[in-house]
Residue frames as a rotation matrix with the C-alpha (Angstrom) as fourth column:
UNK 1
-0.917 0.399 -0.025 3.26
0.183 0.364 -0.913 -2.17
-0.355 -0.841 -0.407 21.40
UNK 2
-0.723 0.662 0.199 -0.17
0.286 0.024 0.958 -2.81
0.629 0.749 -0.206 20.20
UNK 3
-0.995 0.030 -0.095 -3.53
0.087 -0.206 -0.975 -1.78
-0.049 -0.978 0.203 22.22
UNK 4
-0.595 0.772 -0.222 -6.79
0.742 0.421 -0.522 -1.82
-0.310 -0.476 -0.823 22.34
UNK 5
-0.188 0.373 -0.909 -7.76
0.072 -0.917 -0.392 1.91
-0.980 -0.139 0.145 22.58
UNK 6
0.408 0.242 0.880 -9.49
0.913 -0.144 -0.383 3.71
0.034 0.959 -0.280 19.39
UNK 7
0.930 -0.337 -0.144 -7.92
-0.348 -0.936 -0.059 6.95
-0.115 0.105 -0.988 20.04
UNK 8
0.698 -0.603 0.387 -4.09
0.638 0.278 -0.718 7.77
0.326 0.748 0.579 19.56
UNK 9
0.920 0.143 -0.365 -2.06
0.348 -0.726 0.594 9.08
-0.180 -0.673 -0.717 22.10
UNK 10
0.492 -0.794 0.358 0.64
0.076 -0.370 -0.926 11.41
0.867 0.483 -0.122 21.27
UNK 11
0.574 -0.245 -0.781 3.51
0.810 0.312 0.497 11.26
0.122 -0.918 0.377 23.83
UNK 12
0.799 -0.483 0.360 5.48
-0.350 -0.858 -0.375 14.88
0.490 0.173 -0.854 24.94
UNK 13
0.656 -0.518 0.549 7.84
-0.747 -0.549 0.375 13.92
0.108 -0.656 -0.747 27.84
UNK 14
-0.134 -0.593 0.794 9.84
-0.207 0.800 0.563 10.56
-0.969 -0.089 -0.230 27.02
UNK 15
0.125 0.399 -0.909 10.39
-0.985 0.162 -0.065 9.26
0.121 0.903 0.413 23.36
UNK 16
-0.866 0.082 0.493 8.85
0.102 0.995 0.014 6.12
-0.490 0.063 -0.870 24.17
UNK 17
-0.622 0.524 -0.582 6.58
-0.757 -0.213 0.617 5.05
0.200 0.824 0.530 21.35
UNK 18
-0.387 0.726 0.569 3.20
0.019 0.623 -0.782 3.17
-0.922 -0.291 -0.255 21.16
UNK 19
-0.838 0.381 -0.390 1.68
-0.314 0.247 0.917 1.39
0.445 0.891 -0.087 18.08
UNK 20
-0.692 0.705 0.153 -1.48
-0.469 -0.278 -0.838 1.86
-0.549 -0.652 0.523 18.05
UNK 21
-0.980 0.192 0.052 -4.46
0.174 0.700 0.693 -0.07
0.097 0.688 -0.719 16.64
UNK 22
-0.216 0.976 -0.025 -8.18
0.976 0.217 0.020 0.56
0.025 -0.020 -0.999 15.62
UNK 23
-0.715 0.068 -0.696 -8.37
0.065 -0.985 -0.162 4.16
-0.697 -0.161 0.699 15.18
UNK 24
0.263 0.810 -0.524 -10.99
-0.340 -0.431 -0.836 6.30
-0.903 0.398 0.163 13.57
UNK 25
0.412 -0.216 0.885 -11.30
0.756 0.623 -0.200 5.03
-0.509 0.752 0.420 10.11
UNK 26
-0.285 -0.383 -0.879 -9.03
-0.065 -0.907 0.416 6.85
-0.956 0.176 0.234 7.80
UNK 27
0.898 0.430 -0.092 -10.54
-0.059 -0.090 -0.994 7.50
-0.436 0.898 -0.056 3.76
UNK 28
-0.344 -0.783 0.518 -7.96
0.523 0.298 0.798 6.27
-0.780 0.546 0.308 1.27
UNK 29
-0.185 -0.031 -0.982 -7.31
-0.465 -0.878 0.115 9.19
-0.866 0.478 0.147 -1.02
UNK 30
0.566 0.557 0.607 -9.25
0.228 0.603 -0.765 7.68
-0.792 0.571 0.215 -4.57
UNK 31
0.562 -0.125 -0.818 -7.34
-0.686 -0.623 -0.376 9.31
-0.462 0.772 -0.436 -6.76
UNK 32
0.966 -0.165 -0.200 -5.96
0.092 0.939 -0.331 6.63
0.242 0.302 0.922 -9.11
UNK 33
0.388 -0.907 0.164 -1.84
-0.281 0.053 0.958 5.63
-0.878 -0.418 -0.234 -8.38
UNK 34
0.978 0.096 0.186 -0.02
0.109 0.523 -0.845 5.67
-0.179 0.847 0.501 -11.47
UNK 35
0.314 -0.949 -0.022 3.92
-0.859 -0.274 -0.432 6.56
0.404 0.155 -0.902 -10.82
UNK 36
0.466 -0.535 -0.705 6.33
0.403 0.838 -0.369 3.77
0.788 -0.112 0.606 -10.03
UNK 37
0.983 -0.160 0.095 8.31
-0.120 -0.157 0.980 3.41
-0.142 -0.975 -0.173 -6.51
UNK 38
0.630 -0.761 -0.157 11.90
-0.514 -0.257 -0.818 3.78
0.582 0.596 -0.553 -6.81
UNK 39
0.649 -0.015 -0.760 14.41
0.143 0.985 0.102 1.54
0.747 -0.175 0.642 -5.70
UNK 40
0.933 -0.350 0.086 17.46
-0.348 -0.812 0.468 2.02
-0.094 -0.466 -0.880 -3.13
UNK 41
0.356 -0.745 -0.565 21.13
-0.792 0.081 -0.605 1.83
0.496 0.663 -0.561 -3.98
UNK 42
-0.583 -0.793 -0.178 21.75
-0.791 0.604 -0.098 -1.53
0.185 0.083 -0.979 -4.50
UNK 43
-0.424 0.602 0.676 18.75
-0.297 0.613 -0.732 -3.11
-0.856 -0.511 -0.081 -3.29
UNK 44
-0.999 0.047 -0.023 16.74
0.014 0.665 0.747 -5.88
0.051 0.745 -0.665 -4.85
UNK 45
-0.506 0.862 0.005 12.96
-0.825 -0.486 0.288 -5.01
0.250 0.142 0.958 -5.29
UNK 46
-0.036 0.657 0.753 11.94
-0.238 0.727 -0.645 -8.70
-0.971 -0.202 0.130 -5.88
UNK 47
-0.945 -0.288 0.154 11.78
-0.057 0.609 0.791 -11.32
-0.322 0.739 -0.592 -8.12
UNK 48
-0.525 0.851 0.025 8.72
-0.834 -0.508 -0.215 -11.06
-0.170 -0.134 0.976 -10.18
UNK 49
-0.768 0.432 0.472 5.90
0.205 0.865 -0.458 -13.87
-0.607 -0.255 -0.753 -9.57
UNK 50
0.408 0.909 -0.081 3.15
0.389 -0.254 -0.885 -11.70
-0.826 0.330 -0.458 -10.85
UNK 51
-0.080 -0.222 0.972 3.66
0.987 -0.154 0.046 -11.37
0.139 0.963 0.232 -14.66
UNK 52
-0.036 0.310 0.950 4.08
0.782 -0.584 0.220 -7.65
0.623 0.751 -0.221 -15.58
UNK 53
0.830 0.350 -0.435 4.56
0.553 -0.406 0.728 -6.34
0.079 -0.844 -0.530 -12.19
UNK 54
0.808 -0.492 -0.325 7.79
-0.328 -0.833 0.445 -4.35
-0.489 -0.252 -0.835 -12.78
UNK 55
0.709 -0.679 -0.188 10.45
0.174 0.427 -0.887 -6.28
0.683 0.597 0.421 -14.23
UNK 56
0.790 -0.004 -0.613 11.88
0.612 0.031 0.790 -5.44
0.016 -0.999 0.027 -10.68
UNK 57
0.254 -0.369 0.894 13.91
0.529 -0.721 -0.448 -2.14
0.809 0.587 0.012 -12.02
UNK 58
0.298 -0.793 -0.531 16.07
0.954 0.221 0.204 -0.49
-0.044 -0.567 0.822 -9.53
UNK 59
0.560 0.543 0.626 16.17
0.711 -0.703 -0.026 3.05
0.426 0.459 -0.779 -9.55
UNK 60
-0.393 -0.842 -0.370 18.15
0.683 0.003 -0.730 3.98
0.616 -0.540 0.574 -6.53
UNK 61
-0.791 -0.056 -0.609 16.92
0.611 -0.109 -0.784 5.87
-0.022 -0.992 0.120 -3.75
UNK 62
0.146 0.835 -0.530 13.14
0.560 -0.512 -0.651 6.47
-0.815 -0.202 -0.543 -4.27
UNK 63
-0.868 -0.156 -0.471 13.56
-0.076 -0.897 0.436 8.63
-0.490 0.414 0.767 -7.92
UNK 64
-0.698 0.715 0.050 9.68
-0.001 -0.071 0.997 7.98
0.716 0.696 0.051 -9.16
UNK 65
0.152 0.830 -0.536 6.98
0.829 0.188 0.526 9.04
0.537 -0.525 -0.660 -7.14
UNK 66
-0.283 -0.517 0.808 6.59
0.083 -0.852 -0.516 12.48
0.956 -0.079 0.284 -5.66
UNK 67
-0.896 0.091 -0.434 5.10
0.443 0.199 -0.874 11.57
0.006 -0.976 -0.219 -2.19
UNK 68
-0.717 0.650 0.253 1.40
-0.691 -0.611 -0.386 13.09
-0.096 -0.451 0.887 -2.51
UNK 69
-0.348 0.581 0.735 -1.50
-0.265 0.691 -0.672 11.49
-0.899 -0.429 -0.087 -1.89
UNK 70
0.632 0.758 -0.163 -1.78
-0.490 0.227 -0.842 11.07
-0.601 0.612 0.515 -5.98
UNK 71
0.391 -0.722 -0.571 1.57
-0.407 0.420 -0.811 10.06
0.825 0.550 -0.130 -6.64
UNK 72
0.702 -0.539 0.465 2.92
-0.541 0.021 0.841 8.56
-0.463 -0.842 -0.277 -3.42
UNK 73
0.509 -0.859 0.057 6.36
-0.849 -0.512 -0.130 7.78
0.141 0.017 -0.990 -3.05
UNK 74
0.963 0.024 -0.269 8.28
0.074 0.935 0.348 3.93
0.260 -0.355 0.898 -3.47
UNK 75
0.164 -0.878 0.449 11.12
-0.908 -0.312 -0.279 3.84
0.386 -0.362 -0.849 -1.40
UNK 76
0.942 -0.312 0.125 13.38
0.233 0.874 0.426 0.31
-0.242 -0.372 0.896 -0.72
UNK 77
-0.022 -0.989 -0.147 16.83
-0.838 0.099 -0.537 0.51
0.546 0.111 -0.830 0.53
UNK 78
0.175 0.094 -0.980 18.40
-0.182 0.981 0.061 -2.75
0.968 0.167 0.189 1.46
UNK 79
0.052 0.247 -0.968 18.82
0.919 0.367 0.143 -2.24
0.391 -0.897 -0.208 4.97
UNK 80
0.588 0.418 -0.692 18.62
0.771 -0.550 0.322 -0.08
-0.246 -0.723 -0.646 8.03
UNK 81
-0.072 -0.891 -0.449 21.62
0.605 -0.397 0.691 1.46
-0.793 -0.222 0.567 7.96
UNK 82
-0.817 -0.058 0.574 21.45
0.537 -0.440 0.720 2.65
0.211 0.896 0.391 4.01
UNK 83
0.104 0.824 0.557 17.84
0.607 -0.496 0.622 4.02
0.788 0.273 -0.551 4.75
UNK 84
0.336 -0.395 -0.855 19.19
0.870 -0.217 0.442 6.18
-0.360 -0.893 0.271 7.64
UNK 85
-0.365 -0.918 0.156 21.82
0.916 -0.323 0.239 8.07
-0.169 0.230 0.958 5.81
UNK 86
-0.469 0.569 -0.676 21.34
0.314 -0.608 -0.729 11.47
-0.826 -0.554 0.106 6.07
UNK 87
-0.849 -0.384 -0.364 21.36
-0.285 -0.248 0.926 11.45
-0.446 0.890 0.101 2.02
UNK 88
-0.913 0.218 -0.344 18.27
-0.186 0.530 0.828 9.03
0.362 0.820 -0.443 1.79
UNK 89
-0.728 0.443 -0.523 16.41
0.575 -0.020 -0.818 9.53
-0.373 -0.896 -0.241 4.54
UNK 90
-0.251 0.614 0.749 12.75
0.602 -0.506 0.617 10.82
0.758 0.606 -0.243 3.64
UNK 91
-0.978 -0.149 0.147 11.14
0.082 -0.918 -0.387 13.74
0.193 -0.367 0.910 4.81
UNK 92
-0.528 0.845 0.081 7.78
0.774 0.518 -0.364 14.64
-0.350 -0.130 -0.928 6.09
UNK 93
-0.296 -0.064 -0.953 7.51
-0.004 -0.998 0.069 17.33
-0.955 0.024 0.295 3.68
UNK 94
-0.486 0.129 0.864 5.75
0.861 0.242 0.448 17.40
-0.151 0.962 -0.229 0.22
UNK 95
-0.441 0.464 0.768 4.67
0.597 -0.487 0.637 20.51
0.670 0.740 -0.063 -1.68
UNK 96
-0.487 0.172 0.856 4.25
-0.039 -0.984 0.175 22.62
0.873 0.052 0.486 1.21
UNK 97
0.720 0.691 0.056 2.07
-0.463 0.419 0.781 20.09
0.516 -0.589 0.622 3.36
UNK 98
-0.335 -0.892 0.304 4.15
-0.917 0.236 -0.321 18.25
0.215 -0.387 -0.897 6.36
UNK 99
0.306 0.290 0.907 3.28
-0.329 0.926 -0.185 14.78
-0.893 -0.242 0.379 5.25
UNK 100
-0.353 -0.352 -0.867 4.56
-0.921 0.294 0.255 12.14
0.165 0.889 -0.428 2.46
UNK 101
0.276 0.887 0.371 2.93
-0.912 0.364 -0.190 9.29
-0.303 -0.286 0.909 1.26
UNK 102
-0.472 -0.880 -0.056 4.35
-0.881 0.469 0.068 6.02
-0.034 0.081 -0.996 0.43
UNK 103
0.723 0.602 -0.339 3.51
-0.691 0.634 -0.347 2.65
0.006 0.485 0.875 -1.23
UNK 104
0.418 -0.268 0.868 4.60
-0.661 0.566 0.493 -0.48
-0.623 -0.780 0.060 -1.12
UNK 105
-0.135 0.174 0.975 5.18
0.455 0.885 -0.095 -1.14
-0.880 0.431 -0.199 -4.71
UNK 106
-0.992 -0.096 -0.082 5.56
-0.018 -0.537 0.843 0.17
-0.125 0.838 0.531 -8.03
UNK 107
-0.828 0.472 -0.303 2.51
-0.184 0.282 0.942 -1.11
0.530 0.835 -0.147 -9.17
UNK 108
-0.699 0.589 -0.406 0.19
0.576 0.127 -0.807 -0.83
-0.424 -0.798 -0.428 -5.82
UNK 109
-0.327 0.747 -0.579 -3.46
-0.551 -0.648 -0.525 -0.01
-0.768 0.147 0.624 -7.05
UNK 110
0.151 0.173 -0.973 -3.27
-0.944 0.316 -0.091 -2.07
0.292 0.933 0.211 -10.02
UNK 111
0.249 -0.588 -0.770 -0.91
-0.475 0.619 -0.626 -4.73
0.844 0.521 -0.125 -9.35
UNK 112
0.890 -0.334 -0.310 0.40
0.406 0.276 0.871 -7.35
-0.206 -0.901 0.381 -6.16
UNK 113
0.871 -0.402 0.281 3.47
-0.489 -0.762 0.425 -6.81
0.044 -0.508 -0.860 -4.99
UNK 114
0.491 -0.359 -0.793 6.42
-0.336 0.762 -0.553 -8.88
0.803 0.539 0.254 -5.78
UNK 115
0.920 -0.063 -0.387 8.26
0.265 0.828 0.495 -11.73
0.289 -0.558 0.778 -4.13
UNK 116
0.355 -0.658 -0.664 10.91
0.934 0.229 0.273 -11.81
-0.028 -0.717 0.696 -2.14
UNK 117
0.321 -0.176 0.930 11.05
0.018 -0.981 -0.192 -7.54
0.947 0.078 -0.312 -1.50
UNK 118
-0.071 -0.305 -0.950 13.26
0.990 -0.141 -0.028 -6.66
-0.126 -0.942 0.312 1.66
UNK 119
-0.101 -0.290 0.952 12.95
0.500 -0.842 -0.203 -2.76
0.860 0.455 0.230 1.75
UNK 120
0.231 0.692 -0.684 13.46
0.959 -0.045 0.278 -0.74
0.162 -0.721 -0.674 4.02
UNK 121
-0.091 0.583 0.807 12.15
0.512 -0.668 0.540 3.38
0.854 0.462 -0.238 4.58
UNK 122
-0.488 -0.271 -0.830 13.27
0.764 -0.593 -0.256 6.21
-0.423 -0.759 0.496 7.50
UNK 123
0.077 0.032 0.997 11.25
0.820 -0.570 -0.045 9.11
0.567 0.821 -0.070 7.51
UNK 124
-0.462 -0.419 -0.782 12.14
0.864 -0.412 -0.290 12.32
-0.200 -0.809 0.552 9.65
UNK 125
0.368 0.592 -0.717 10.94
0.526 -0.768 -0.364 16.05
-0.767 -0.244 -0.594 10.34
UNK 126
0.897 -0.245 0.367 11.11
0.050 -0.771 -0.635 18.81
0.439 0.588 -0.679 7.79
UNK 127
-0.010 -0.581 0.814 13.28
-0.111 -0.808 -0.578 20.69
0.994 -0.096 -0.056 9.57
UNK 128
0.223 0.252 -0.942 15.00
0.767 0.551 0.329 21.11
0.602 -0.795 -0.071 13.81
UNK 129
-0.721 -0.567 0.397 15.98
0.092 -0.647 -0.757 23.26
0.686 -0.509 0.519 16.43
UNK 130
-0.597 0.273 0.754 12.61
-0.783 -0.401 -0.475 22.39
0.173 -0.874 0.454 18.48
UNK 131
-0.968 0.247 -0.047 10.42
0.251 0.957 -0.148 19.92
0.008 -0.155 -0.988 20.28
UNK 132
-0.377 0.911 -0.171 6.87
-0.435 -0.336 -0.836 19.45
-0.818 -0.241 0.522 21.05
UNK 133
-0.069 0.259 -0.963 6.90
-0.997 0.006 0.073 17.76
0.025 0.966 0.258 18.03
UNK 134
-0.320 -0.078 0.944 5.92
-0.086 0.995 0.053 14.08
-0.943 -0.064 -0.325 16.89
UNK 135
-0.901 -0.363 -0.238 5.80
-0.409 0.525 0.746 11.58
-0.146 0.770 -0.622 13.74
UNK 136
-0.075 0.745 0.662 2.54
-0.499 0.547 -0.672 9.90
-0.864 -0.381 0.331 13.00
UNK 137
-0.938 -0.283 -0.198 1.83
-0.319 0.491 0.810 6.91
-0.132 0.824 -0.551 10.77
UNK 138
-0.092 0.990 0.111 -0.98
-0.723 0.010 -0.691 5.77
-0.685 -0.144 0.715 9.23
UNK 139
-0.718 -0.451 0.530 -1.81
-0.004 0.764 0.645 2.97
-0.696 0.461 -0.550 7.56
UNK 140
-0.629 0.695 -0.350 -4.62
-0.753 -0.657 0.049 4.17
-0.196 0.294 0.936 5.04
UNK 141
0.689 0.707 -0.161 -4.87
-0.703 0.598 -0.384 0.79
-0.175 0.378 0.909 3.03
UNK 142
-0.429 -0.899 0.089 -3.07
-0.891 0.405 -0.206 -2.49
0.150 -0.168 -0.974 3.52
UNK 143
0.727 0.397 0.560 -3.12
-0.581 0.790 0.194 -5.90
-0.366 -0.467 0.805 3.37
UNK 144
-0.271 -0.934 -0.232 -0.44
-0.957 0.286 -0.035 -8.53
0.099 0.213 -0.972 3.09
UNK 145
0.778 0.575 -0.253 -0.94
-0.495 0.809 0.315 -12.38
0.386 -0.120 0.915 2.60
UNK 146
0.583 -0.605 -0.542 1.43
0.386 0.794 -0.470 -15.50
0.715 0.065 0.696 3.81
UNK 147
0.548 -0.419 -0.724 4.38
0.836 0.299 0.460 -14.47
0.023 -0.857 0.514 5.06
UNK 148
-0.263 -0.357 0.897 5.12
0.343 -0.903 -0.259 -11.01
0.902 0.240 0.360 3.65
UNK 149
0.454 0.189 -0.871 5.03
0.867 -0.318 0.383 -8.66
-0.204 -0.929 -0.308 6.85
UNK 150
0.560 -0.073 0.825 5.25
-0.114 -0.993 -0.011 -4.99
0.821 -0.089 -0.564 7.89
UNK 151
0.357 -0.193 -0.914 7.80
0.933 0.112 0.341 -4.28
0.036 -0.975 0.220 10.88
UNK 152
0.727 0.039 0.685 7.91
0.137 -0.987 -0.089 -0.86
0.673 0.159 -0.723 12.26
UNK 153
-0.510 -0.850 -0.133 11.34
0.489 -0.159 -0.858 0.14
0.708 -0.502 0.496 14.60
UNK 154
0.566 0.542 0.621 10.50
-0.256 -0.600 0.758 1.01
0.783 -0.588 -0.201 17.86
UNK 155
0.844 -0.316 0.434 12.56
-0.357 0.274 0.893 1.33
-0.401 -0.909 0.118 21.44
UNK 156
-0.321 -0.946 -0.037 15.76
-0.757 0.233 0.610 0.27
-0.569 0.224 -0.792 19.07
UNK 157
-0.759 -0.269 0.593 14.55
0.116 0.841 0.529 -2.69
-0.641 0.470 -0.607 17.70
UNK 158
-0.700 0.579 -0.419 12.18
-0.704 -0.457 0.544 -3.67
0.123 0.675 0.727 15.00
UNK 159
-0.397 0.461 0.794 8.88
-0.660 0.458 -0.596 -5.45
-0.638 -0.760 0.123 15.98
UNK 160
-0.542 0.100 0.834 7.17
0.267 0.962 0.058 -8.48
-0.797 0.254 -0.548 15.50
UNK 161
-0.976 -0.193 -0.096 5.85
-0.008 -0.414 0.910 -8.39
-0.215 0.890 0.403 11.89
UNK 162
0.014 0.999 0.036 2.12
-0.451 0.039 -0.892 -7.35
-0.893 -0.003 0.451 10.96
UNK 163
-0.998 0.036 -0.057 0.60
-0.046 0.254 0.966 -9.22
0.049 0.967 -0.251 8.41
UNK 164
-0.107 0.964 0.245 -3.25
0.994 0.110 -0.001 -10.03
-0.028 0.243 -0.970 6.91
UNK 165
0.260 0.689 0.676 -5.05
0.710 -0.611 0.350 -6.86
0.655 0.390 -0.648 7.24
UNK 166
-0.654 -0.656 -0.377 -2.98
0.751 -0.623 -0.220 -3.32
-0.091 -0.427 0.900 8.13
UNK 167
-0.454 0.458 0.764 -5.62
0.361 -0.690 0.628 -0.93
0.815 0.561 0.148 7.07
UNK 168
0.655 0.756 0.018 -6.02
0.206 -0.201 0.958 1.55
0.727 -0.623 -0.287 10.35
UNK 169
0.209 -0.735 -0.644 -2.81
0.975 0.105 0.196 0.72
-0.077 -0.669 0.739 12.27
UNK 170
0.709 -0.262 0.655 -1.29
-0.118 -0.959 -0.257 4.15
0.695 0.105 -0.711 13.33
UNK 171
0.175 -0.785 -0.595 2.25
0.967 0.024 0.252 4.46
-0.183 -0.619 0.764 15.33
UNK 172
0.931 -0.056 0.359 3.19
0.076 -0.936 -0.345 7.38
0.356 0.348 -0.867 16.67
UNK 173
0.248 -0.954 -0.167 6.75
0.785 0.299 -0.543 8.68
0.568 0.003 0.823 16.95
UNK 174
0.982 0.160 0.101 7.64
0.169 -0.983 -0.078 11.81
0.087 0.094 -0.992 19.11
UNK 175
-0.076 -0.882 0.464 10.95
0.743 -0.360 -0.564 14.12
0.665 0.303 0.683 18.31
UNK 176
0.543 -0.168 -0.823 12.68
0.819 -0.113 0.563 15.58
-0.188 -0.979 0.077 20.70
UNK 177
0.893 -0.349 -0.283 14.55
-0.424 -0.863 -0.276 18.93
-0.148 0.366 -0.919 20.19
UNK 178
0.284 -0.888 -0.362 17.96
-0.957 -0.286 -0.048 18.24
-0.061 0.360 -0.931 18.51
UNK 179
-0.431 -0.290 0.854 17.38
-0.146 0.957 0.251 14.56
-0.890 -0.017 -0.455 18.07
UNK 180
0.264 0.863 -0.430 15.58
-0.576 -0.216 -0.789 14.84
-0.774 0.456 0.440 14.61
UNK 181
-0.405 -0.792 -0.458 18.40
-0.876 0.479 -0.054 12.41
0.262 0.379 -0.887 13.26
UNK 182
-0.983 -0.151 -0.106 17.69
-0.089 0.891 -0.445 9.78
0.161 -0.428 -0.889 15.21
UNK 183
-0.033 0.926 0.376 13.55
0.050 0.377 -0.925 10.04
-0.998 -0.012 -0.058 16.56
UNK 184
-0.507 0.389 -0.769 12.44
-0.848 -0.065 0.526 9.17
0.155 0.919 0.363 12.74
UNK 185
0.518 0.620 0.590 9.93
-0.481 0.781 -0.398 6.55
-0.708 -0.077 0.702 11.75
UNK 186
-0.311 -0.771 -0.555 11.31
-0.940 0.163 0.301 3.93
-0.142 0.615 -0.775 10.54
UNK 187
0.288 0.526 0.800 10.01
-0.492 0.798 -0.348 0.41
-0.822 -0.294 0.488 8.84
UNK 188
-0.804 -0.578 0.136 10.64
-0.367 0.663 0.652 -2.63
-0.467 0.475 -0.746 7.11
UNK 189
0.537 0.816 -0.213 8.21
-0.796 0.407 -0.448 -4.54
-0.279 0.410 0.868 4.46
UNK 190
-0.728 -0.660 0.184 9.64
-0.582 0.738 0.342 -7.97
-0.362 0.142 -0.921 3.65
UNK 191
0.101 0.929 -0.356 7.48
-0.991 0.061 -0.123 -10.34
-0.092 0.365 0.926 1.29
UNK 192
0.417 0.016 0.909 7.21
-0.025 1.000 -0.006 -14.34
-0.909 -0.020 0.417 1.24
UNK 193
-0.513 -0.770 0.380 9.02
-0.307 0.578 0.757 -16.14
-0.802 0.272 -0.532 -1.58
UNK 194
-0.730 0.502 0.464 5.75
0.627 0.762 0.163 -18.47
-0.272 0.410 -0.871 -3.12
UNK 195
-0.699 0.564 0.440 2.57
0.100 -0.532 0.841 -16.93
0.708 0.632 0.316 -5.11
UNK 196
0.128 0.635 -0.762 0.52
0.870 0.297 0.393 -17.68
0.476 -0.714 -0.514 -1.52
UNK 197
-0.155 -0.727 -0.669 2.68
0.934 -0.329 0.141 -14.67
-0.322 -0.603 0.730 -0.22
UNK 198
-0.962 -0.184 0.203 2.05
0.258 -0.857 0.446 -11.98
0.092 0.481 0.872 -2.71
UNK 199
-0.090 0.990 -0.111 -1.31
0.995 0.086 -0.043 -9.42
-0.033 -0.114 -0.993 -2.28
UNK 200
0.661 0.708 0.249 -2.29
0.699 -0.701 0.137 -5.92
0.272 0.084 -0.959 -2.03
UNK 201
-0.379 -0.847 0.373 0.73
0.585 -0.532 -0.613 -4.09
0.717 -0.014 0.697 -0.56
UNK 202
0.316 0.562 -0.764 -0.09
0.880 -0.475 0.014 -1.06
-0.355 -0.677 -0.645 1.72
UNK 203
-0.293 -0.270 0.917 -0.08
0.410 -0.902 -0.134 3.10
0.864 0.337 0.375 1.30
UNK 204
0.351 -0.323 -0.879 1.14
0.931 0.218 0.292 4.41
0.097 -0.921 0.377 4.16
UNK 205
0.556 0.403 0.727 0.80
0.521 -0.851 0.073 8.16
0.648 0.338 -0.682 5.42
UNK 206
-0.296 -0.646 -0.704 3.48
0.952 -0.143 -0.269 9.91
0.073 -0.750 0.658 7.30
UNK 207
0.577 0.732 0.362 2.50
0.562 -0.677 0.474 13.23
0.592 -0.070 -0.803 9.02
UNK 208
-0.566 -0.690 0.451 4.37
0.369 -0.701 -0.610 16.03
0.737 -0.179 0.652 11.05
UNK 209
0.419 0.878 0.232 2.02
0.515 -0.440 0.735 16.79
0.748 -0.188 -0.637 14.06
């Protein structure tokens, strides 16, 4: 559910979720991106349109990238279900800090993003046994052209897809005590087919608040 508001309200007493839009501007971290995004078992990255853009390599469940804001983290499993598992599922935990960062692309910063990428990327709390607790995304920097689209899982399903210009979007998630399985953020990136389709990608901040 999109809205209006510039602020971001965190919900405590129902985990119904709200995607929010127009918030304070967030500063994309400058430091340059130079690790590759790993792939997920069995998925297909994309076929590659843009010369030199990966040779769409396969890795299996996210092994290049360490999730900080100088190395963030590529993660593409081929569907919901695989990016769930409790095996592949990401955390909102890096180096001490309860947040991991995440790109849309090996080769985001430098490079578009390649055609036809389905991927999709669950992340969940550190750690459970209490509530009071909630999920926030951020979109730092983003933009997608054609028909490539972002869709984020919300209320069970997954919504209609953003595209053009993602830079700002925030969606919070809140976790309930002993549901930390199941409240996670979860989203899809899916890219167009044709060279009209391919652009910028997005890096995309997950937080513990």
């Amino acid at each position: 559910m999109l809205t209006n508001a510039p602020t971001t309200q965190m919900l405590t007493n129902a985990p119904t979720t709200q995607l929010l839009t127009n918030p304070p501007t967030t500063q994309m971290n400058t430091v340059a991106v130079t690790t590759a995004f790993g792939g997920g078992g069995g998925a297909v990255i994309g076929s590659v349109l843009n010369v030199g853009s990966g040779a769409g390599a396969n890795a299996g469940g996210g092994l290049t990238g360490t999730g900080t804001s100088s190395d963030p983290k590529y993660v593409c499993w081929e569907s919901y279900f695989l990016a769930r598992q409790r095996v592949n599922i990401e955390t909102a935990y890096t180096n001490g800090a309860h947040e991991i960062y995440l790109k849309s692309h090996p080769q985001y910063g430098f490079l578009n993003y390649l055609a036809n990428q389905d991927c999709y990327v669950s992340v969940r709390v550190w750690n459970g046994g209490w509530g009071g607790r909630s999920l926030k995304m951020e979109v730092l920097d983003g933009h997608l052209q054609g028909s490539s689209f972002l869709s984020i899982r919300e209320n069970g399903h997954f919504s209609p897809g953003y595209t053009q210009s993602l830079t700002g979007r925030t969606y919070i998630q809140p976790v309930r005590q002993f549901y930390e399985d199941k409240d996670t953020i979860t989203f899809r990136f899916k890219s167009g087919g044709s060279p009209g389709d391919l652009g910028q990608g997005f890096l995309i901040k997950v937080t513990e608040i």
